[in-house]
N, C-alpha and C positions, 0 to 999 in steps of 0.2 A: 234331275230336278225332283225335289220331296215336295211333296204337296200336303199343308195341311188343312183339316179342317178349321172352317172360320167361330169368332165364340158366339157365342149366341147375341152378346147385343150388338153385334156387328150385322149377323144375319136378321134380326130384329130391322132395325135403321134398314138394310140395304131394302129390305121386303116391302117396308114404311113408302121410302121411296120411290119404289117401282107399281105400285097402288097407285102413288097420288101423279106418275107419269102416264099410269093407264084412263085411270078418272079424268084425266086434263085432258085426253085425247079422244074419250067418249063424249064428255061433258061441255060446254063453253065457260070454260073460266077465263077470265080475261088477260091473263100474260101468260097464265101456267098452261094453257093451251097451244101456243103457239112454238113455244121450246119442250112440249112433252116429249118430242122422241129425243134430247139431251138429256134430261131426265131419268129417260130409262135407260139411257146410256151411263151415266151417274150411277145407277142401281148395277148395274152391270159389272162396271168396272171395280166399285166397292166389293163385291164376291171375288170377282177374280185375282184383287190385290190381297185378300184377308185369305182365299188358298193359296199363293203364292209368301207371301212374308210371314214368317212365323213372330207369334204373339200380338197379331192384330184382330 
């Protein structure tokens, strides 16, 4: 398996993501708090699809 590096506004978005999954989960936000750890599973998965598929 070839792994490649993800583009940058893919890494952008995924990082976005994964912020406002740690913010929700420090913070009380009223829904985004409650699903933060899918969130940062969301952020997670976004990387690992964007080094696995090339040209995402």
């Amino acid at each position: 398996m070839r792994l490649n590096a993800p583009k940058k506004i893919v890494w952008t978005i995924a990082l976005i993501v994964g912020l406002v999954g740690i913010i929700a989960q420090l913070v009380a936000i009223p829904f985004l708090s409650s699903i933060s750890f899918w969130i940062m599973g969301l952020a997670w998965l976004l990387l690992i699809l964007s080094t696995v598929l090339k040209g995402l």
